[in-house]
Biopython code that builds the backbone (N, CA, C, O; Angstrom):
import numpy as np
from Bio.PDB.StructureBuilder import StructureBuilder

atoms = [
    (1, "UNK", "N", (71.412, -115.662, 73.945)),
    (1, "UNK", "CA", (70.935, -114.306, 74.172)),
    (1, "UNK", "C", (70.331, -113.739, 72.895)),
    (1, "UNK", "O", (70.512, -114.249, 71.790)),
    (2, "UNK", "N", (69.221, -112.083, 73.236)),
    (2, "UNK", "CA", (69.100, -112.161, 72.223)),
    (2, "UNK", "C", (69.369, -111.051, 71.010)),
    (2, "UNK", "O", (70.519, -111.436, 70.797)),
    (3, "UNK", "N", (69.226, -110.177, 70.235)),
    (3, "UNK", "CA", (69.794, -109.537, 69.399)),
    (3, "UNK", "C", (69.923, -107.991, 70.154)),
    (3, "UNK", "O", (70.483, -107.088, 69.533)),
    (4, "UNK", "N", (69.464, -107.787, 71.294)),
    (4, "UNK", "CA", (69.408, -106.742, 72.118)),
    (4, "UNK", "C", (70.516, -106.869, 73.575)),
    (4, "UNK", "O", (70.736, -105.857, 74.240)),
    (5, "UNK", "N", (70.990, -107.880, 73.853)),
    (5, "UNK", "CA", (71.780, -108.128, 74.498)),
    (5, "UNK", "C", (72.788, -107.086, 74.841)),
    (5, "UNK", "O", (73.261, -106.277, 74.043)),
    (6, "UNK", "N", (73.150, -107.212, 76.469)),
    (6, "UNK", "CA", (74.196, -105.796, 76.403)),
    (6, "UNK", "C", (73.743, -103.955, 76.061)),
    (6, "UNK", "O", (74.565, -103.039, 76.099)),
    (7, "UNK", "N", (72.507, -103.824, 75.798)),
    (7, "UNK", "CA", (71.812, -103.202, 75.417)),
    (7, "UNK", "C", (71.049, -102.424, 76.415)),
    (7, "UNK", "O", (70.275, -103.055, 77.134)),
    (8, "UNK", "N", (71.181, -100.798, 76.606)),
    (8, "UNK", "CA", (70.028, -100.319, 77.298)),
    (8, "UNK", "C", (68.996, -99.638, 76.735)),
    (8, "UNK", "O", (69.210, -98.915, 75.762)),
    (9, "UNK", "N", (67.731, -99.777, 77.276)),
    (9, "UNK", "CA", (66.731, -99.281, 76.909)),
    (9, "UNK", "C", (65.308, -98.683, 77.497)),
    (9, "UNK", "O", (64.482, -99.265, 78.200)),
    (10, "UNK", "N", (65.288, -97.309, 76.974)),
    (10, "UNK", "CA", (64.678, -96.446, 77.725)),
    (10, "UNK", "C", (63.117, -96.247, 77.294)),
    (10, "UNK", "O", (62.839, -95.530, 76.332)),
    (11, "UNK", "N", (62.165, -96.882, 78.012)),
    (11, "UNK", "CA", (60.640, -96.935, 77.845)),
    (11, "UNK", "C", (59.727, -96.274, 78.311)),
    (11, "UNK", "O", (59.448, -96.567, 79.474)),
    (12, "UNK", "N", (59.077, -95.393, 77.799)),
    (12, "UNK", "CA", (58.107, -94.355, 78.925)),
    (12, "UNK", "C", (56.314, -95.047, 77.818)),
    (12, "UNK", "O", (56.119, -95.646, 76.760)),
    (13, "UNK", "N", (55.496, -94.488, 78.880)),
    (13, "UNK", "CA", (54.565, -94.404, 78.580)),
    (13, "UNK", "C", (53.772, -96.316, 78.750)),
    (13, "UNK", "O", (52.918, -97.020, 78.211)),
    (14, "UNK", "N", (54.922, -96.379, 80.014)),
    (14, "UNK", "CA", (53.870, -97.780, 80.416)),
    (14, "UNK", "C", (53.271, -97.911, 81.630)),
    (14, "UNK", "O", (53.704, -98.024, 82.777)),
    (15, "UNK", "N", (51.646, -97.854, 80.904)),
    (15, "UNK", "CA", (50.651, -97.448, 81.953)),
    (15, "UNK", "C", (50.534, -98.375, 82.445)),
    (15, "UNK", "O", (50.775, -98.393, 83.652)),
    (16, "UNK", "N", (50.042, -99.809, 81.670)),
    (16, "UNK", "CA", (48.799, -100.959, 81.839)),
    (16, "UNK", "C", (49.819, -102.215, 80.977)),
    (16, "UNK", "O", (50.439, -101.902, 79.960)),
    (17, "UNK", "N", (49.855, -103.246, 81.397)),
    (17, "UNK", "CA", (50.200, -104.364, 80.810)),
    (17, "UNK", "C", (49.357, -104.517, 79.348)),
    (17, "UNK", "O", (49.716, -105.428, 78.603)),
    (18, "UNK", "N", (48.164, -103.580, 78.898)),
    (18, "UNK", "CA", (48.019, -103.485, 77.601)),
    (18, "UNK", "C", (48.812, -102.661, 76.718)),
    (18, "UNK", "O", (48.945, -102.955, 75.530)),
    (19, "UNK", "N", (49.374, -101.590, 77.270)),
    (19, "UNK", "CA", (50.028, -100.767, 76.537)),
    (19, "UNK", "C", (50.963, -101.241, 75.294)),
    (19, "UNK", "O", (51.302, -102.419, 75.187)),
    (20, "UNK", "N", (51.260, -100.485, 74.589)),
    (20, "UNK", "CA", (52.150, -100.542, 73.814)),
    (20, "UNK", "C", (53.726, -101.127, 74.184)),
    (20, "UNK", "O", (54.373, -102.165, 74.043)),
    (21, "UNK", "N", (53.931, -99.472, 74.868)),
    (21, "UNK", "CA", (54.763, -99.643, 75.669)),
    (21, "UNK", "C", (55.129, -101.216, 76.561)),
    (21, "UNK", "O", (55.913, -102.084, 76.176)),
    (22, "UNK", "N", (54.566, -101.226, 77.418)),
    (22, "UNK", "CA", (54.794, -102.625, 78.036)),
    (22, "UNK", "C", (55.280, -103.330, 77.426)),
    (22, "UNK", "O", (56.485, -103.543, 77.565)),
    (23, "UNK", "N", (54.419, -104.067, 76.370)),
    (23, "UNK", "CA", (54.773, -104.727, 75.137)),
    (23, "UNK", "C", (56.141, -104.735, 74.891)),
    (23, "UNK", "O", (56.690, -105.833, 74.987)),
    (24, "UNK", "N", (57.070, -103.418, 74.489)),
    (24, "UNK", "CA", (58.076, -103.242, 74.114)),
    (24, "UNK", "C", (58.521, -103.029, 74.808)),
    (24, "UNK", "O", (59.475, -102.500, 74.236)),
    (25, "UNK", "N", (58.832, -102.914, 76.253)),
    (25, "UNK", "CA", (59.722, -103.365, 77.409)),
    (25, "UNK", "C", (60.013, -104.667, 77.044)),
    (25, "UNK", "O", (61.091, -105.063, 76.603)),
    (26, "UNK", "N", (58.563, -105.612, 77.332)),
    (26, "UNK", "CA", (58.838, -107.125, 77.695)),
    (26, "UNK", "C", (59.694, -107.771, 76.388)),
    (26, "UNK", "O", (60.456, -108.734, 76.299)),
    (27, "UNK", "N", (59.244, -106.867, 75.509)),
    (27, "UNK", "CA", (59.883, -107.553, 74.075)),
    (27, "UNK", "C", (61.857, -107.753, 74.347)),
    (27, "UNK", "O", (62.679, -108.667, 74.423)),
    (28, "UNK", "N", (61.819, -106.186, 74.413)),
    (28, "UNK", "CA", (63.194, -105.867, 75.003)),
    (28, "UNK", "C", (64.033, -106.485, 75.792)),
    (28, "UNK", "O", (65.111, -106.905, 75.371)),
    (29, "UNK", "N", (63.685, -106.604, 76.900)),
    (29, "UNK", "CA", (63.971, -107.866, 77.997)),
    (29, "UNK", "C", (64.093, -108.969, 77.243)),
    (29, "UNK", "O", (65.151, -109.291, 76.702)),
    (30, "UNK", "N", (63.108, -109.559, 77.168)),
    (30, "UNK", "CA", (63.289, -111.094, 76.213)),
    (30, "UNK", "C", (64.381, -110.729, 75.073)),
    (30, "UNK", "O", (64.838, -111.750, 74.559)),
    (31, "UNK", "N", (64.768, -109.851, 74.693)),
    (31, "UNK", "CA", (66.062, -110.070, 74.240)),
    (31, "UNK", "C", (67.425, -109.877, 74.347)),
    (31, "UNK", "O", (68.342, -109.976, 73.532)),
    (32, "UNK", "N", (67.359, -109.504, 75.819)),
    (32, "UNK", "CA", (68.529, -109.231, 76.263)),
    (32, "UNK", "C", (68.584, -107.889, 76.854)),
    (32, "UNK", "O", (69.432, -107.769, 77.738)),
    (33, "UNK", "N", (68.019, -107.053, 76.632)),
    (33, "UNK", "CA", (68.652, -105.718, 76.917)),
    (33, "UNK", "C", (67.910, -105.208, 78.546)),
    (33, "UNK", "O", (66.896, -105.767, 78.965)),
    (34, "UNK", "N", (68.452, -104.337, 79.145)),
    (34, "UNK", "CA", (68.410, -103.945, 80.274)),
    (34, "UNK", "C", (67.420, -102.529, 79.835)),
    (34, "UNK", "O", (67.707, -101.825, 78.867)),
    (35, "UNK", "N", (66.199, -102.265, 80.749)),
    (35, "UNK", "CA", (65.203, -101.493, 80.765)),
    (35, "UNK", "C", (64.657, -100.641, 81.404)),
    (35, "UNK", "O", (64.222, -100.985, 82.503)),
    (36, "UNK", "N", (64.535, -99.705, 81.117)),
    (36, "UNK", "CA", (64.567, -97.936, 82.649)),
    (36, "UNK", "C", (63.479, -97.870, 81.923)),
    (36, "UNK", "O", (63.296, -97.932, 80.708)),
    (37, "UNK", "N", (62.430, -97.668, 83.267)),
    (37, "UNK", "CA", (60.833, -96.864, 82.336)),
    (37, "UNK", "C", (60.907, -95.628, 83.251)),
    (37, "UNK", "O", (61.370, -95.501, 84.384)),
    (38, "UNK", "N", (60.208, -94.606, 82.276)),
    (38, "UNK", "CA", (59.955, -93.412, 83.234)),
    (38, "UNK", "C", (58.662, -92.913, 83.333)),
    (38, "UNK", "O", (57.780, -93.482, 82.689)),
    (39, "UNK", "N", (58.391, -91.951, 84.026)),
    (39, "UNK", "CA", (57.146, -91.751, 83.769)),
    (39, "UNK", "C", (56.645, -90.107, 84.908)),
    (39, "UNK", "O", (57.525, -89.708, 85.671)),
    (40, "UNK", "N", (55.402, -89.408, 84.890)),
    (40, "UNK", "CA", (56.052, -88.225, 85.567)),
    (40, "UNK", "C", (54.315, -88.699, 86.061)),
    (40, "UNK", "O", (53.495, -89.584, 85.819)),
    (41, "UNK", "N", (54.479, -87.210, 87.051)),
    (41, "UNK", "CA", (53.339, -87.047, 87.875)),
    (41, "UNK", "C", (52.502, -88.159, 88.265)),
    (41, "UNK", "O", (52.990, -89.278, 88.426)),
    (42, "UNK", "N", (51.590, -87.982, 88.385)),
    (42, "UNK", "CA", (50.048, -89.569, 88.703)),
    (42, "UNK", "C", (50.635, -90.623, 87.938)),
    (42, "UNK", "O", (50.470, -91.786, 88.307)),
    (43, "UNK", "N", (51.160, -90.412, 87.130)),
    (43, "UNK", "CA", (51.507, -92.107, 86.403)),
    (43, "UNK", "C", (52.456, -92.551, 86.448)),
    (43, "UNK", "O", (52.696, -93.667, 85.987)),
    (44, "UNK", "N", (53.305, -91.799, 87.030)),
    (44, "UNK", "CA", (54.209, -92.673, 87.682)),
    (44, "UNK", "C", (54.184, -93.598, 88.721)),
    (44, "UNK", "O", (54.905, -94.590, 88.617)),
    (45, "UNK", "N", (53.300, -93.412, 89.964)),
    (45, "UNK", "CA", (53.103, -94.266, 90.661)),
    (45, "UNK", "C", (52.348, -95.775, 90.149)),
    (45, "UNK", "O", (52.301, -96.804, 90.824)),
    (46, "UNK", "N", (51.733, -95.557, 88.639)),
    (46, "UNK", "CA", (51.123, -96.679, 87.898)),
    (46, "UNK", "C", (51.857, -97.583, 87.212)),
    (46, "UNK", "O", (51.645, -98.785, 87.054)),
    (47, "UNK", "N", (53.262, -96.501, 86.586)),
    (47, "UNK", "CA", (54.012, -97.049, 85.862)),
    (47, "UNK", "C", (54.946, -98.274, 86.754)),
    (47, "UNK", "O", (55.264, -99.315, 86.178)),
    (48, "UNK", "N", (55.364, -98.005, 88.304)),
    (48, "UNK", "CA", (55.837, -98.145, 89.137)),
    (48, "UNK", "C", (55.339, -99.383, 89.353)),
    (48, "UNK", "O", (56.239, -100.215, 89.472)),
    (49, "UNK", "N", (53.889, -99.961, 89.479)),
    (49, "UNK", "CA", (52.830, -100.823, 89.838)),
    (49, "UNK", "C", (53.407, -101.698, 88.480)),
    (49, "UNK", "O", (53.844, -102.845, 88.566)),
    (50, "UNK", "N", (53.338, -101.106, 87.525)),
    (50, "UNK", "CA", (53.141, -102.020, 86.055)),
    (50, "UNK", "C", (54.504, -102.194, 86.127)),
    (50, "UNK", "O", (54.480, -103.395, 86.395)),
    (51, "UNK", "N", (55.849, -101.876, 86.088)),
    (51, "UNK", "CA", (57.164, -102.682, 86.437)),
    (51, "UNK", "C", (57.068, -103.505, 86.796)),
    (51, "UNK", "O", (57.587, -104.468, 86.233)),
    (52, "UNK", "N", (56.269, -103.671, 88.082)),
    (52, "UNK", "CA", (56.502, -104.894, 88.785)),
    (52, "UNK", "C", (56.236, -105.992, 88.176)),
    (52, "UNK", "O", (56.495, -107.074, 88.704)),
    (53, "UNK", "N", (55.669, -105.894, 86.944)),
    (53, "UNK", "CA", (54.732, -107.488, 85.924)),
    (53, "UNK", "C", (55.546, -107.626, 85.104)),
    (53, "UNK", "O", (55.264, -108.612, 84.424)),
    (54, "UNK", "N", (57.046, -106.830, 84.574)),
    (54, "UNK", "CA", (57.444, -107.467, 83.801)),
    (54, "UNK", "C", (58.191, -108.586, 83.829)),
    (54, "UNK", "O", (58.553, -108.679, 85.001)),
    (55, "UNK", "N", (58.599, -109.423, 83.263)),
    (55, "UNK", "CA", (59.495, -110.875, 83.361)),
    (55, "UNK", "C", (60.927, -110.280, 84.649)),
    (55, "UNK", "O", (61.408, -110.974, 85.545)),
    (56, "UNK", "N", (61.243, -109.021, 84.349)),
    (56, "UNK", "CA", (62.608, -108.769, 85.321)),
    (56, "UNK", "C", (61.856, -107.232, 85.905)),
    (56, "UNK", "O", (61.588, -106.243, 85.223)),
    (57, "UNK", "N", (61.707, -107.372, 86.908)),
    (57, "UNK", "CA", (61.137, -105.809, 87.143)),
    (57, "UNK", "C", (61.993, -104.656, 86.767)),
    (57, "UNK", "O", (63.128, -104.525, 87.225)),
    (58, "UNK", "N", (61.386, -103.712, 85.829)),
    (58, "UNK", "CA", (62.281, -102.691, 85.908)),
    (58, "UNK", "C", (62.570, -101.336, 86.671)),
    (58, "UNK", "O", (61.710, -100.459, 86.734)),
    (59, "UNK", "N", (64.015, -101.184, 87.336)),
    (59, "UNK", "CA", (63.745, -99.218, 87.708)),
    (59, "UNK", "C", (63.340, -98.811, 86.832)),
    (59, "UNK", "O", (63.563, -99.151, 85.670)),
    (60, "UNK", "N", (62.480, -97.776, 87.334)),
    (60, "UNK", "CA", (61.617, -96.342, 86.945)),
    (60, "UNK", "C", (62.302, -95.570, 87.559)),
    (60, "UNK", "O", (63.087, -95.777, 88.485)),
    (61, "UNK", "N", (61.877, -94.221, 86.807)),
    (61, "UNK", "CA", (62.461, -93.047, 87.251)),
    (61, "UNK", "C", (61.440, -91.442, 86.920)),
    (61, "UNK", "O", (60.648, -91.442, 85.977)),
    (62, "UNK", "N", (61.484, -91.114, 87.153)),
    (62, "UNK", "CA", (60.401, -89.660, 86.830)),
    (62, "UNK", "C", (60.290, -88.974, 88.045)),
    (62, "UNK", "O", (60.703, -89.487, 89.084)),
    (63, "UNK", "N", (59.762, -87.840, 88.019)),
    (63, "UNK", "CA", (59.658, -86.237, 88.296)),
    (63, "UNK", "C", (58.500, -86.571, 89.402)),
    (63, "UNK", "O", (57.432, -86.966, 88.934)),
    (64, "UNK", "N", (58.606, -86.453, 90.806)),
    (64, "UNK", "CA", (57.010, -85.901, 91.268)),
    (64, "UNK", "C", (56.118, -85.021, 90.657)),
    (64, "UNK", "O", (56.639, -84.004, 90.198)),
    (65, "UNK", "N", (54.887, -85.144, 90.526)),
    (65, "UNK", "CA", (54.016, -84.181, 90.482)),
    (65, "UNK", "C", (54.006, -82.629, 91.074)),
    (65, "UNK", "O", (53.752, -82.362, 92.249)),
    (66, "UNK", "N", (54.257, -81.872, 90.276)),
    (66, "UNK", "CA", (54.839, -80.495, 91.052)),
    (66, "UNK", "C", (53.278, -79.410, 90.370)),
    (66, "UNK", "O", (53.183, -78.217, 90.659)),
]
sb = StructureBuilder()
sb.init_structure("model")
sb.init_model(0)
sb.init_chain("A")
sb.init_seg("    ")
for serial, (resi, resn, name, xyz) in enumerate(atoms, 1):
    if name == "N":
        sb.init_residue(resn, " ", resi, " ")
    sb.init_atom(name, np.array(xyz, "f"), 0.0, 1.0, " ", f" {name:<3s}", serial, name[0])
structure = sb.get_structure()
């Protein structure tokens, strides 16, 4: 396992499998740790889409658009 193991971790701002973000989900994962992305209004339903690509899909969580 790896130095993140046992570990939770909370990621916002993943739009696009280019992002930053993403990046440091997948990083995260690959080392163990367990991963909640959030995200609010319109991009959440993107962020939602882009979970689905990481190595372990992660729950999301965020606010409808109000």
């Amino acid at each position: 396992m790896g130095i993140l193991a046992g570990k939770n971790i909370v990621v916002t701002g993943v739009l696009t499998e280019a992002s930053l973000a993403f990046g440091v989900a997948q990083l995260a994962q690959r080392e163990g740790a367990t991963v909640l992305l959030t995200g609010a209004g319109r991009g959440l339903s993107i962020t939602e889409r882009t979970a689905r690509k990481l190595d372990t899909p992660a729950p999301e969580i965020g606010r409808a658009h109000v």
